[in-house]
PDB file of N, H, CA, C and O in Angstrom:
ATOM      1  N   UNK A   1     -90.987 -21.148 151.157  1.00  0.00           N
ATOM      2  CA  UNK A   1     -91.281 -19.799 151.564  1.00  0.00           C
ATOM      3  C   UNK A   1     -91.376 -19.803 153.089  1.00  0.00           C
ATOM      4  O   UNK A   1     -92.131 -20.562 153.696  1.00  0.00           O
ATOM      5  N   UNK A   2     -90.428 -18.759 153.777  1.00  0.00           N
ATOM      6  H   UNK A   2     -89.815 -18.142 153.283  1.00  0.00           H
ATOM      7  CA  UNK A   2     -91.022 -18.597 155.300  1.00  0.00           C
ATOM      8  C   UNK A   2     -91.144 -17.425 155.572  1.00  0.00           C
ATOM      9  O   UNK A   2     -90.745 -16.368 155.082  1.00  0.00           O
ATOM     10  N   UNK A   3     -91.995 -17.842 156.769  1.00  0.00           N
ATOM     11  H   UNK A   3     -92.319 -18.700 157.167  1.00  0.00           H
ATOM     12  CA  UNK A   3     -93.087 -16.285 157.486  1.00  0.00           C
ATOM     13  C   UNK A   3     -92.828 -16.191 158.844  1.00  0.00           C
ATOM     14  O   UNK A   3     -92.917 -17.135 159.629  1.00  0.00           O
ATOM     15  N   UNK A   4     -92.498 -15.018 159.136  1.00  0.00           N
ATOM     16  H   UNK A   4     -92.426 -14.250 158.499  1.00  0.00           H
ATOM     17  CA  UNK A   4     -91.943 -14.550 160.632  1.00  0.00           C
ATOM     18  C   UNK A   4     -93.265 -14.272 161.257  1.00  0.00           C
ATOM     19  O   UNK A   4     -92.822 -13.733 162.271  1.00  0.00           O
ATOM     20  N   UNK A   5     -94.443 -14.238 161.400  1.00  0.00           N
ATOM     21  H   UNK A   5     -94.803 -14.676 160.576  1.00  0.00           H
ATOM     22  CA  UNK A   5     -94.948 -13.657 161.835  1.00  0.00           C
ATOM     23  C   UNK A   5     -95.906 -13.085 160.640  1.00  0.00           C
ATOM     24  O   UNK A   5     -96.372 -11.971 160.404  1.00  0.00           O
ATOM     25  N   UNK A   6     -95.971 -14.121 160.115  1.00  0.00           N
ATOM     26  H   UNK A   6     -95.592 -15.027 160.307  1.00  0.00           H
ATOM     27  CA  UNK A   6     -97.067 -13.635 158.840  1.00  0.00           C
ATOM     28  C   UNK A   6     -96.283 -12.704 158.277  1.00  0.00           C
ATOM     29  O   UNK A   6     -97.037 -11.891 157.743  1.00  0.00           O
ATOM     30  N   UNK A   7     -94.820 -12.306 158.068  1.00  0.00           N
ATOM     31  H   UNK A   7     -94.208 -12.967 158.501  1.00  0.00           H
ATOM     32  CA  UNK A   7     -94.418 -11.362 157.249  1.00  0.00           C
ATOM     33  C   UNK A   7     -93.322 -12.430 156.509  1.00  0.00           C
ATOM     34  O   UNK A   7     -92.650 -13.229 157.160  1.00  0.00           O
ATOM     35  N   UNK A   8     -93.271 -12.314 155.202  1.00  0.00           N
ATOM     36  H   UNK A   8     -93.818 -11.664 154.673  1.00  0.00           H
ATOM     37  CA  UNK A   8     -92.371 -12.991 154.158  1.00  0.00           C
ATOM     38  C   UNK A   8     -90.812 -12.800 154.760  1.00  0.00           C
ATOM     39  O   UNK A   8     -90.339 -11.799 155.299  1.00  0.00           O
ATOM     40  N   UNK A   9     -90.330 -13.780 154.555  1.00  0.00           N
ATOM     41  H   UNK A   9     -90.715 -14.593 154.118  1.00  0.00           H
ATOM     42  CA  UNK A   9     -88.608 -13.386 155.499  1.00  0.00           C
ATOM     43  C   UNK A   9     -87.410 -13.971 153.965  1.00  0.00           C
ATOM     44  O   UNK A   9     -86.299 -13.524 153.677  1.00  0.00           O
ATOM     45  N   UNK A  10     -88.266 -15.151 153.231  1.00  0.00           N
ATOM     46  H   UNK A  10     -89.168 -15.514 153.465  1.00  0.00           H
ATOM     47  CA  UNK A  10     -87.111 -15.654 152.695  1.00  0.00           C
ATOM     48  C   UNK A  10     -87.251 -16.987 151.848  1.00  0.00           C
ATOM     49  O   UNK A  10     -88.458 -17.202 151.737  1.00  0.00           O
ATOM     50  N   UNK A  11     -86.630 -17.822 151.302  1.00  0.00           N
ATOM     51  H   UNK A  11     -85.649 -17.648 151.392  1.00  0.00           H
ATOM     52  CA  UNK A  11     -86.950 -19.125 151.115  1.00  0.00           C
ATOM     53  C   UNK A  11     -85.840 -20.003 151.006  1.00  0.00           C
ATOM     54  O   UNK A  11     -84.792 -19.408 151.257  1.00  0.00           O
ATOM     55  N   UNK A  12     -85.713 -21.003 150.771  1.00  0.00           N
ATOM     56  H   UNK A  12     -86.564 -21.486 150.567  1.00  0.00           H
ATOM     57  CA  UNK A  12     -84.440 -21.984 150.917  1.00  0.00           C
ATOM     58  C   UNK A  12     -84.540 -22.787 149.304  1.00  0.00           C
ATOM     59  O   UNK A  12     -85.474 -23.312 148.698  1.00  0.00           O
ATOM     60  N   UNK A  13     -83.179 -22.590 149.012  1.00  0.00           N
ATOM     61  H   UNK A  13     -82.421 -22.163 149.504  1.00  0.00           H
ATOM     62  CA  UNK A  13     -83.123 -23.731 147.674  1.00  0.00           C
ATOM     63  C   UNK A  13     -82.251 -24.596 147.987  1.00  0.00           C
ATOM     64  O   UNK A  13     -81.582 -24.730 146.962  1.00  0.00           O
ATOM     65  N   UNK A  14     -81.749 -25.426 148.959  1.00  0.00           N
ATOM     66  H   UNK A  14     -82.292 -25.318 149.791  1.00  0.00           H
ATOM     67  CA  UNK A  14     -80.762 -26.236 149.468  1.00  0.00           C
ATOM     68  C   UNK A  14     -81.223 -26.711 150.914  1.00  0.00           C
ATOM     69  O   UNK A  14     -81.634 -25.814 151.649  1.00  0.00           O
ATOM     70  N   UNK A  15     -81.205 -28.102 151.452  1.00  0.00           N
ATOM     71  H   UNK A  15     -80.871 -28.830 150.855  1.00  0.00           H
ATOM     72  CA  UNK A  15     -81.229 -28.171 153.046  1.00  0.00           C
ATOM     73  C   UNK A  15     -79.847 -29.245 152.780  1.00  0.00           C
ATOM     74  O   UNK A  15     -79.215 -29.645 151.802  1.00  0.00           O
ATOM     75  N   UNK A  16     -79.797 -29.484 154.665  1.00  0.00           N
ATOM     76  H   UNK A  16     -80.310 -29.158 155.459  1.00  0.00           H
ATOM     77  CA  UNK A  16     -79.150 -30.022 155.037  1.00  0.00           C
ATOM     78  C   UNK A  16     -79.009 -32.053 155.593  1.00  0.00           C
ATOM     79  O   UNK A  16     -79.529 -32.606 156.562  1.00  0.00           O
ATOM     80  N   UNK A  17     -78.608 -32.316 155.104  1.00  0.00           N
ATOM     81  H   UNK A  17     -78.186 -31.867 154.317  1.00  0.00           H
ATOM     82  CA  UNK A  17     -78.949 -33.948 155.240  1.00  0.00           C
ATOM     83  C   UNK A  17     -78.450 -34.390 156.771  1.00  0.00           C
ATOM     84  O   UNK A  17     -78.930 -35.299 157.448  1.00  0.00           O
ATOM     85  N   UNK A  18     -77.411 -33.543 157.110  1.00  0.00           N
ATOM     86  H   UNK A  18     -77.021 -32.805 156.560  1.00  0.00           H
ATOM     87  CA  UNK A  18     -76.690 -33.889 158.461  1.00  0.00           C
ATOM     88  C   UNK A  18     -75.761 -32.599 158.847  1.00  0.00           C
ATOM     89  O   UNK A  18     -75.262 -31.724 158.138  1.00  0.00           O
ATOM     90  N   UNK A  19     -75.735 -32.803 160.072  1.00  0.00           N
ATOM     91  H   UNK A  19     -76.140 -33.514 160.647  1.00  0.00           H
ATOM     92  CA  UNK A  19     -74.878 -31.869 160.900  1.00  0.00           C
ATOM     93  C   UNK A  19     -75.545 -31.122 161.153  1.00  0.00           C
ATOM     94  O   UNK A  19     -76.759 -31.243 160.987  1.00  0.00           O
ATOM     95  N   UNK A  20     -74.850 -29.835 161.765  1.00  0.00           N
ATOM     96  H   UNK A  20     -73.864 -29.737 161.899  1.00  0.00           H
ATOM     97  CA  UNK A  20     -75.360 -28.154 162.076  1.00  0.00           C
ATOM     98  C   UNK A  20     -75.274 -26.930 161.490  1.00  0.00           C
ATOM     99  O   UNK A  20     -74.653 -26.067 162.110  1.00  0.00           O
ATOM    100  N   UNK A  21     -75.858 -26.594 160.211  1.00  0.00           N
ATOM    101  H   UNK A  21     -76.363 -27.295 159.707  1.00  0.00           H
ATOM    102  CA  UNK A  21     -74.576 -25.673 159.834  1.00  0.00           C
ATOM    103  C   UNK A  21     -74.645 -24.473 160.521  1.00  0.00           C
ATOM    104  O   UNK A  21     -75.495 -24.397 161.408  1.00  0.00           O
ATOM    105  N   UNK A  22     -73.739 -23.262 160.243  1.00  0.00           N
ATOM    106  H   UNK A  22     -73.049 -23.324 159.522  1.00  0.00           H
ATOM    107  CA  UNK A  22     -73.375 -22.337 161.324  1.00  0.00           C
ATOM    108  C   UNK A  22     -74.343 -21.416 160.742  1.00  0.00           C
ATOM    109  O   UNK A  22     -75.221 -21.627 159.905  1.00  0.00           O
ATOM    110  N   UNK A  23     -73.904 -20.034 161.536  1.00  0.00           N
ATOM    111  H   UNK A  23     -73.191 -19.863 162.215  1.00  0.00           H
ATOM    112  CA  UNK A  23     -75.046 -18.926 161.012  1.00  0.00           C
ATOM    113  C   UNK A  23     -74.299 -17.950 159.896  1.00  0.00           C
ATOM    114  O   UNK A  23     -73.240 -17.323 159.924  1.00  0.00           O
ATOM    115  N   UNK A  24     -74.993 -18.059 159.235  1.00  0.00           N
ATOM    116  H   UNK A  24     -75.854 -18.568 159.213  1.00  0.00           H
ATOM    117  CA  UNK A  24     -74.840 -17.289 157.793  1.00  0.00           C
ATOM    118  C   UNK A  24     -73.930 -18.261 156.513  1.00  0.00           C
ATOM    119  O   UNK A  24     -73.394 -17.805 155.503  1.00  0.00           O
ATOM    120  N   UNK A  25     -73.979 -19.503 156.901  1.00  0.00           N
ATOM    121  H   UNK A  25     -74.414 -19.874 157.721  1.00  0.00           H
ATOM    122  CA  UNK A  25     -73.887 -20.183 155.953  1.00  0.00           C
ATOM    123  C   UNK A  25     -74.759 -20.237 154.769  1.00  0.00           C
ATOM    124  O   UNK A  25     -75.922 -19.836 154.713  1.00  0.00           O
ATOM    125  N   UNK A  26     -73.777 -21.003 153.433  1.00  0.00           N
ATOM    126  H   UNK A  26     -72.832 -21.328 153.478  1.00  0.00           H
ATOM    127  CA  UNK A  26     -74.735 -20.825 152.532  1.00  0.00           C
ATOM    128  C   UNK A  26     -75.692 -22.414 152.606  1.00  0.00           C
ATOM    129  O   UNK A  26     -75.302 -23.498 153.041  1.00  0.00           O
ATOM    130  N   UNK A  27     -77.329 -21.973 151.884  1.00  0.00           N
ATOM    131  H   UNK A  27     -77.646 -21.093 151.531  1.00  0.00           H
ATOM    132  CA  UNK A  27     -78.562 -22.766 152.168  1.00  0.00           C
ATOM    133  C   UNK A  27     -78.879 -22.525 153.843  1.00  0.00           C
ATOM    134  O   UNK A  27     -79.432 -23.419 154.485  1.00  0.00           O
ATOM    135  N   UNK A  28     -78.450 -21.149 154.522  1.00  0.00           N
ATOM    136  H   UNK A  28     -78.001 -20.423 154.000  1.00  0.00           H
ATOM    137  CA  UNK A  28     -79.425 -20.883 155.458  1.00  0.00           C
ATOM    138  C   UNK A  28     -80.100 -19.322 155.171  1.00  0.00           C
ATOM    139  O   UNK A  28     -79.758 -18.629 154.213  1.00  0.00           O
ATOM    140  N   UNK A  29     -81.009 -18.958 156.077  1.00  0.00           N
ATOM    141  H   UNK A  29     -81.287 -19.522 156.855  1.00  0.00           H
ATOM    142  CA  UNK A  29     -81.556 -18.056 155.887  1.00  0.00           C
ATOM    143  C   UNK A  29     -81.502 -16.974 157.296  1.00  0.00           C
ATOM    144  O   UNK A  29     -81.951 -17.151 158.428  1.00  0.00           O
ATOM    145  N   UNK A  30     -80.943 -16.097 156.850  1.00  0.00           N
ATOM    146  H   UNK A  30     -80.578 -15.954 155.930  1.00  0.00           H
ATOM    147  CA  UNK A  30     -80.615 -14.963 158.048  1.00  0.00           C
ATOM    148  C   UNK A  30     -81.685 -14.069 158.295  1.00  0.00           C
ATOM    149  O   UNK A  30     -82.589 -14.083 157.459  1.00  0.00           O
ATOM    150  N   UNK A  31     -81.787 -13.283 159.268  1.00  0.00           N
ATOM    151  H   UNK A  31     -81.053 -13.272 159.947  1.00  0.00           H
ATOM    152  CA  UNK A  31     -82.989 -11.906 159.216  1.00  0.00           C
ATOM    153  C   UNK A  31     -82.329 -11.587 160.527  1.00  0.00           C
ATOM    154  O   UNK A  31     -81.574 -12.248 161.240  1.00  0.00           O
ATOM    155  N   UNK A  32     -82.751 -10.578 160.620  1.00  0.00           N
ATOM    156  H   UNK A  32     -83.364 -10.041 160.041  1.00  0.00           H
ATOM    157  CA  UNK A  32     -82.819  -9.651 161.781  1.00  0.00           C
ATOM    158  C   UNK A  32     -83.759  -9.052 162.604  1.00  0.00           C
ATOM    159  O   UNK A  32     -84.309  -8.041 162.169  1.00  0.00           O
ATOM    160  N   UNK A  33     -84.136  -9.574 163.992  1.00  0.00           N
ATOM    161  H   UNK A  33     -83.689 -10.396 164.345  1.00  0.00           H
ATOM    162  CA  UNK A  33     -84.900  -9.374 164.576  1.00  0.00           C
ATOM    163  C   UNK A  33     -85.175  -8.639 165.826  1.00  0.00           C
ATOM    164  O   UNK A  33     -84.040  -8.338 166.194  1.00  0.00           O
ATOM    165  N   UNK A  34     -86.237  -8.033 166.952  1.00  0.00           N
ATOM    166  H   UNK A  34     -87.159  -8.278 166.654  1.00  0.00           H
ATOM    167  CA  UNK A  34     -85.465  -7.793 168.121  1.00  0.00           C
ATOM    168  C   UNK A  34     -86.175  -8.970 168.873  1.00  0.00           C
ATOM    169  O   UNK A  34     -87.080  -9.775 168.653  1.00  0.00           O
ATOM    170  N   UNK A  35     -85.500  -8.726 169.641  1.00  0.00           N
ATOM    171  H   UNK A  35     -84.765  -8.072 169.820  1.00  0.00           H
ATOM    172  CA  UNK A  35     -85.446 -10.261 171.184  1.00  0.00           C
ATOM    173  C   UNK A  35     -87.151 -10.612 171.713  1.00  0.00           C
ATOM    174  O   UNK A  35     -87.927  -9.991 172.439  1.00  0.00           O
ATOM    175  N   UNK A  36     -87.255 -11.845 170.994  1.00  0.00           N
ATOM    176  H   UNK A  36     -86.625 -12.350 170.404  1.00  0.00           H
ATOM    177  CA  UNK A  36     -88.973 -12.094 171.669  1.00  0.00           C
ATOM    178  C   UNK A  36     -89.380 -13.260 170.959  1.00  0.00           C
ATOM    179  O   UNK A  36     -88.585 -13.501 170.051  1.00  0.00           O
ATOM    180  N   UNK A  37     -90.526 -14.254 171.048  1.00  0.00           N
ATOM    181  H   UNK A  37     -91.172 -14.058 171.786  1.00  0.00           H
ATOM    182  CA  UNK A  37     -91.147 -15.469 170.481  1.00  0.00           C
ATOM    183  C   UNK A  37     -92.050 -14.785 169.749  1.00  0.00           C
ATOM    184  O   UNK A  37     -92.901 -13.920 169.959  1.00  0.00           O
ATOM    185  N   UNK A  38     -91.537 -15.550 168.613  1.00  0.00           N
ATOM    186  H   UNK A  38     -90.846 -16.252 168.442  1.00  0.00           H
ATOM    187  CA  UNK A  38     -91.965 -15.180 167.381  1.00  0.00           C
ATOM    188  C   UNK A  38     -92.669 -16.723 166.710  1.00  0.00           C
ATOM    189  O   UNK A  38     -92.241 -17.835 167.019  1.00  0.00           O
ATOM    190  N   UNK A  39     -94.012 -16.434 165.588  1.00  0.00           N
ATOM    191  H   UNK A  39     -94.360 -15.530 165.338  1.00  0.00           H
ATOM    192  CA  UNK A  39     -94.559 -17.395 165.251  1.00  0.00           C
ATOM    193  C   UNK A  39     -93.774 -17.744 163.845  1.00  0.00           C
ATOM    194  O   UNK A  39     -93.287 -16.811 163.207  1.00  0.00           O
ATOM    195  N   UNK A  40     -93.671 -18.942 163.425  1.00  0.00           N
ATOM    196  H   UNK A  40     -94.067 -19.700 163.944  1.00  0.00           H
ATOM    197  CA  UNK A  40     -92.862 -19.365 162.630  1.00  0.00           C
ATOM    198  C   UNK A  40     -93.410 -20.433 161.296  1.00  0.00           C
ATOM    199  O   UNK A  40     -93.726 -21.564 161.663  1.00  0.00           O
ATOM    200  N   UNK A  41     -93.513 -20.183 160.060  1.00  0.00           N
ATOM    201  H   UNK A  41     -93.257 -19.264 159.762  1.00  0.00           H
ATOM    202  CA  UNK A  41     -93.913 -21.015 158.882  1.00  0.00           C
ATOM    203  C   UNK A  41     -93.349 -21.395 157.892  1.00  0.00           C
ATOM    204  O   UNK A  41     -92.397 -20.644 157.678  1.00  0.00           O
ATOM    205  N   UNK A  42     -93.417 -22.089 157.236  1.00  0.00           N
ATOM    206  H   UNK A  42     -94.190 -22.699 157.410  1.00  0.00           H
ATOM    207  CA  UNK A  42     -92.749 -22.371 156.496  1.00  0.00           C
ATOM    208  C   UNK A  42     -93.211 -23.186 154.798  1.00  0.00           C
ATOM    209  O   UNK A  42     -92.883 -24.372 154.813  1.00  0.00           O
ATOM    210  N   UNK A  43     -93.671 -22.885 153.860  1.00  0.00           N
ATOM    211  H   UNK A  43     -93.937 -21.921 153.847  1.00  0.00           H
ATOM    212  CA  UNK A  43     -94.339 -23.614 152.963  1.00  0.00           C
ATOM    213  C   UNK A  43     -93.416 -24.112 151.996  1.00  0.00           C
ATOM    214  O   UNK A  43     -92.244 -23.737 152.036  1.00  0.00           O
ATOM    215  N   UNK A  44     -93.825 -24.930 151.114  1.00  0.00           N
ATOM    216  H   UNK A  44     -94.777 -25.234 151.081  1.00  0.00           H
ATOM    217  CA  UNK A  44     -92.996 -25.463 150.430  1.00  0.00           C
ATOM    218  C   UNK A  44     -93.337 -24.061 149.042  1.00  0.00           C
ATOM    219  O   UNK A  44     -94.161 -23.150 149.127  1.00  0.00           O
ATOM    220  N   UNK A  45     -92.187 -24.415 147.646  1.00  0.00           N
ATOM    221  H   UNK A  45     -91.518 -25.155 147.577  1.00  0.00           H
ATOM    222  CA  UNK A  45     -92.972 -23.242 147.160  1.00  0.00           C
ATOM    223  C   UNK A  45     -93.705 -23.858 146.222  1.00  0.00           C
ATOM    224  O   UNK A  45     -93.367 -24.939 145.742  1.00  0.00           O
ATOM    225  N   UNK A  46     -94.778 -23.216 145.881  1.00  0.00           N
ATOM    226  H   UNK A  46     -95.052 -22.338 146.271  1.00  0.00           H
ATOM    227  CA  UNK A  46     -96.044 -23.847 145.171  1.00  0.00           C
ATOM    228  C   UNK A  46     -97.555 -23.561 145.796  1.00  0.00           C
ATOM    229  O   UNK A  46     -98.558 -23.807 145.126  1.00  0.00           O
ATOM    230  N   UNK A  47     -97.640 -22.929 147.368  1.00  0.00           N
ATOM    231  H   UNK A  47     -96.825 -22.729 147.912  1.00  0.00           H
ATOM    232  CA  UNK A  47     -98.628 -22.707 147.236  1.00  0.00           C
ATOM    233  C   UNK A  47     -98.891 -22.659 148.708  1.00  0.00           C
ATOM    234  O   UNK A  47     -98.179 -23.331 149.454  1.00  0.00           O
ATOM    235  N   UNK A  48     -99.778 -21.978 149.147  1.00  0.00           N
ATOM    236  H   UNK A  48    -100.357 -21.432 148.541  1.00  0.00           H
ATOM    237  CA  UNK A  48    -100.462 -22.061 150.363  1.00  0.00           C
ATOM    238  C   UNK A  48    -100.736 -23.193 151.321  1.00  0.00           C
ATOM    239  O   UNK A  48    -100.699 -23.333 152.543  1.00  0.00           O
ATOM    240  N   UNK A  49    -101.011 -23.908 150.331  1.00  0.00           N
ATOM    241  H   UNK A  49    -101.042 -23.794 149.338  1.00  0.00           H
ATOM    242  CA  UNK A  49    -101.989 -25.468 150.914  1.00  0.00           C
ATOM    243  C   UNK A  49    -100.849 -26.850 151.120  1.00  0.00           C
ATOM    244  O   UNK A  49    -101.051 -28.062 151.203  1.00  0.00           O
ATOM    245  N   UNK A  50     -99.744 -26.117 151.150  1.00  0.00           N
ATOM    246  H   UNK A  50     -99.580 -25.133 151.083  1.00  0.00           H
ATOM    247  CA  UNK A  50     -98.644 -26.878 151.822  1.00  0.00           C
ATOM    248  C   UNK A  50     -97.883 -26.965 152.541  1.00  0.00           C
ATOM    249  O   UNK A  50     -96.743 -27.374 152.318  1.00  0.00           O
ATOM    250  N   UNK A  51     -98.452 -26.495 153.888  1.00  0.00           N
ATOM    251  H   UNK A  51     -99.378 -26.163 154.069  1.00  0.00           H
ATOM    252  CA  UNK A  51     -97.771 -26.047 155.369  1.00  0.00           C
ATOM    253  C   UNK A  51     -96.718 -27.532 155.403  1.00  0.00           C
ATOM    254  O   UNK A  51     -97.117 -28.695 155.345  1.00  0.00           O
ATOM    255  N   UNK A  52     -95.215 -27.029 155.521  1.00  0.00           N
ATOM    256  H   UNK A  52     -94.890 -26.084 155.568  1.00  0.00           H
ATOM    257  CA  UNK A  52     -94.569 -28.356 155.848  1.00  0.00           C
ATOM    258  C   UNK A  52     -93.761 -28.248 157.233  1.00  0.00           C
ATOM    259  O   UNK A  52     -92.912 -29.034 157.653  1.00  0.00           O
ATOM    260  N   UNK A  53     -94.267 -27.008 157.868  1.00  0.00           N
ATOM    261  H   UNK A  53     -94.956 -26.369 157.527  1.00  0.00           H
ATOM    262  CA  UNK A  53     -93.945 -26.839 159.123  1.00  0.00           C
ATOM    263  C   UNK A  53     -93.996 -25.499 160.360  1.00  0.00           C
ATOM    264  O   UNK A  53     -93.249 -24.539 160.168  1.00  0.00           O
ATOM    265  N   UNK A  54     -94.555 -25.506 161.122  1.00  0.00           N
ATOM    266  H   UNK A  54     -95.162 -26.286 161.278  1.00  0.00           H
ATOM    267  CA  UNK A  54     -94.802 -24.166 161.975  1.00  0.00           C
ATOM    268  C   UNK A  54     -94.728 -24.661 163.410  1.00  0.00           C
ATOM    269  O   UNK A  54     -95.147 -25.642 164.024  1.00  0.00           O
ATOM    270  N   UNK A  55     -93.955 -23.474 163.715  1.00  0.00           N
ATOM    271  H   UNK A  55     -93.615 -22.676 163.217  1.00  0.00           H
ATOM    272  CA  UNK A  55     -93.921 -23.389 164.952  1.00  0.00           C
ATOM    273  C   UNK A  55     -92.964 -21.994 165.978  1.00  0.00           C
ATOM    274  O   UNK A  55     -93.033 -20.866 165.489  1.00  0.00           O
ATOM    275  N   UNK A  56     -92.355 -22.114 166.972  1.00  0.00           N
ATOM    276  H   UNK A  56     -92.299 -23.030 167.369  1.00  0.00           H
ATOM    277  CA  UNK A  56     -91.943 -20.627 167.521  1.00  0.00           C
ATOM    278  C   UNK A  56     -90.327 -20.650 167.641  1.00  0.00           C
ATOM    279  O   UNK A  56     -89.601 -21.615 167.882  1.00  0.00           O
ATOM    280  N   UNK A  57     -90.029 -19.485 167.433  1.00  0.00           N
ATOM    281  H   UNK A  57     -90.618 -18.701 167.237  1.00  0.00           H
ATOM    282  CA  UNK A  57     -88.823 -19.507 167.622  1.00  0.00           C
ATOM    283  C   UNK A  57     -88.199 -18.042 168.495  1.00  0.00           C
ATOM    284  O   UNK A  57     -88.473 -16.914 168.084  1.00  0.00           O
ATOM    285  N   UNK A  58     -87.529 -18.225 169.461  1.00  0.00           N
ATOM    286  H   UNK A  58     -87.307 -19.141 169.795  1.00  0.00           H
ATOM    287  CA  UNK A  58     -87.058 -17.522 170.721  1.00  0.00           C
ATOM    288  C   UNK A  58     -85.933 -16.904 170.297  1.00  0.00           C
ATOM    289  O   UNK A  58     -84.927 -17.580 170.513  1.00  0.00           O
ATOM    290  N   UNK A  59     -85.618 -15.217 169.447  1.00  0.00           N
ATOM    291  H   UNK A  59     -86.434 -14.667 169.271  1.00  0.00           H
ATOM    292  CA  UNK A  59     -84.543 -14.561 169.485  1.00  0.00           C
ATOM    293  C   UNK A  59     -83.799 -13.860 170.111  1.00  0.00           C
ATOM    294  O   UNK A  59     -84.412 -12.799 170.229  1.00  0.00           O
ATOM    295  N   UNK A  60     -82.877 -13.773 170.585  1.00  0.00           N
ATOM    296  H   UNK A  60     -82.379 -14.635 170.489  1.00  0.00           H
ATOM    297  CA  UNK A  60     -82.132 -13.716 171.929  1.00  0.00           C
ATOM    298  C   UNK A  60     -81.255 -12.594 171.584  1.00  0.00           C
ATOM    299  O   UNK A  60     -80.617 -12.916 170.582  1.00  0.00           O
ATOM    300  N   UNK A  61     -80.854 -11.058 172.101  1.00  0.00           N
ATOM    301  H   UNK A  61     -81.372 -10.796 172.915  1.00  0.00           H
ATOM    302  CA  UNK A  61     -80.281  -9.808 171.801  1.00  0.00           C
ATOM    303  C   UNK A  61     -78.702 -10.272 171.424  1.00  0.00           C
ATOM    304  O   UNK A  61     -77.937 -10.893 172.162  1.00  0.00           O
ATOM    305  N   UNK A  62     -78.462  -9.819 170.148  1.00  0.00           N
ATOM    306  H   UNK A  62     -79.084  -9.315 169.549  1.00  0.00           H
ATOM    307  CA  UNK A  62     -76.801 -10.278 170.356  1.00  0.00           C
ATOM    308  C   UNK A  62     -77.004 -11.485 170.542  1.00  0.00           C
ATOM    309  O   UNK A  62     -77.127 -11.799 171.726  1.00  0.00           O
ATOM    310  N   UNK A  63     -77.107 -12.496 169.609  1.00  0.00           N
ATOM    311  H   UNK A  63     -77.008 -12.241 168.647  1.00  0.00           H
ATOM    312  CA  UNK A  63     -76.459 -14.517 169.723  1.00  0.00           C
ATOM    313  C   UNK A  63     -77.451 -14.420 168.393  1.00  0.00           C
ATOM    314  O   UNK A  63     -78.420 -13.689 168.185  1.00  0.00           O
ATOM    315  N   UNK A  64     -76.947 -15.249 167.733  1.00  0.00           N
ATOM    316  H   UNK A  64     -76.161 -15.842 167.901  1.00  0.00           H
ATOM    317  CA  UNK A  64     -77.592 -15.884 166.513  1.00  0.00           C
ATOM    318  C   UNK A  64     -78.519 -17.118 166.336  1.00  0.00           C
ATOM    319  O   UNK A  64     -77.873 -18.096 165.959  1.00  0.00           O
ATOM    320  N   UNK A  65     -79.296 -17.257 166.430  1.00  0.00           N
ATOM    321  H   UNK A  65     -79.820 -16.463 166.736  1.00  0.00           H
ATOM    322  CA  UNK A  65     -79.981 -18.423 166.819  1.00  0.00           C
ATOM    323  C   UNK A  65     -80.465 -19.411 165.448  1.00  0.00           C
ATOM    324  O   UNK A  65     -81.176 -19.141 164.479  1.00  0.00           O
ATOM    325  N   UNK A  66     -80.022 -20.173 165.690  1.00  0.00           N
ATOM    326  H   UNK A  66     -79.445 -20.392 166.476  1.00  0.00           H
ATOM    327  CA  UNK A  66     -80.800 -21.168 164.714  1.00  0.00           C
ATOM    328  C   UNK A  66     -81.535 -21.873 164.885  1.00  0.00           C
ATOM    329  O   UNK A  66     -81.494 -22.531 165.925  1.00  0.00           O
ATOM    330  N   UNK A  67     -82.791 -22.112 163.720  1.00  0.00           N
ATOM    331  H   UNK A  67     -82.824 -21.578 162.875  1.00  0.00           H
ATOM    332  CA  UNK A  67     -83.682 -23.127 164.443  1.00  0.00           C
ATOM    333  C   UNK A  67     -83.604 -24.126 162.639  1.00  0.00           C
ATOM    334  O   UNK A  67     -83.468 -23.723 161.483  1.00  0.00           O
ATOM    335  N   UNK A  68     -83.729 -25.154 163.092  1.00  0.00           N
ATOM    336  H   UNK A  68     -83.839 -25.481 164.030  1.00  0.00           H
ATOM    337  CA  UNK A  68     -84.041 -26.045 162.356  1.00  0.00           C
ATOM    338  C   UNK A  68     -85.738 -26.115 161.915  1.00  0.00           C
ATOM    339  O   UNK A  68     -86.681 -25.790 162.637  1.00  0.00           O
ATOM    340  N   UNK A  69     -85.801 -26.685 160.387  1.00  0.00           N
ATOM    341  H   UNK A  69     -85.035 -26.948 159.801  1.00  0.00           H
ATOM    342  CA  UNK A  69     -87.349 -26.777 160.067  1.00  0.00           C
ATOM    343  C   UNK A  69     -87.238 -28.843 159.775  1.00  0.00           C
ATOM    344  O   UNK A  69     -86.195 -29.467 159.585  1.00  0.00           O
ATOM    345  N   UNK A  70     -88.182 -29.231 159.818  1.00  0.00           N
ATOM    346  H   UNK A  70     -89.030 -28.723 159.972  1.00  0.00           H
ATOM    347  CA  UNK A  70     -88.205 -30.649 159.903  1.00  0.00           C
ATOM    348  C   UNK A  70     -89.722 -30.443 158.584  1.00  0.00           C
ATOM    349  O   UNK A  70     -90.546 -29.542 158.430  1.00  0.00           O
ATOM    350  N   UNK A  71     -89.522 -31.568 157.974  1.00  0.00           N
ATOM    351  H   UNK A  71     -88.853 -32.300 158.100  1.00  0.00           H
ATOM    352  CA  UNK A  71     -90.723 -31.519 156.917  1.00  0.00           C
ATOM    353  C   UNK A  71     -91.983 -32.351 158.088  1.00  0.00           C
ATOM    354  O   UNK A  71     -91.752 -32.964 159.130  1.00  0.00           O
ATOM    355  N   UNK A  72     -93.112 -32.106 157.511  1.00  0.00           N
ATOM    356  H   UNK A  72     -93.299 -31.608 156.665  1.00  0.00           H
ATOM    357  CA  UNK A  72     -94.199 -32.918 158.791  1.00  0.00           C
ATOM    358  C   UNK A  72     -94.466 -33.852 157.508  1.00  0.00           C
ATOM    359  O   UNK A  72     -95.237 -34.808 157.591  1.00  0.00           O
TER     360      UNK A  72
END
């Protein structure tokens, strides 16, 4: 499960073992935002009490940005 900003955005049933993948590939997750640092979460699904990663991510007007999540 991830949270933009404490608001629900999405969840992932697939990652990536290697490479980059592009934007709007499938096993990524798209949204639409306007341009600013934004707080960033991410849980596994199952529950609250399993933060497996947070942190910020910088959306830029027009460019697609990707950010990678890393398990902690």
């Amino acid at each position: 499960m991830v949270y933009l900003e404490d608001t629900y955005i999405g969840s992932f049933t697939s990652y990536f073992n290697q490479g980059v993948p592009q934007c709007g590939q499938d096993g990524t997750l798209t949204v639409t935002y306007k341009a600013g640092t934004y707080h960033l979460r991410a849980y596994t699904v199952g529950g609250w009490s399993s933060l497996n990663w947070e942190g910020t991510i910088t959306i830029t007007a027009g460019v697609c940005t990707l950010q990678g999540l890393t398990k902690k």
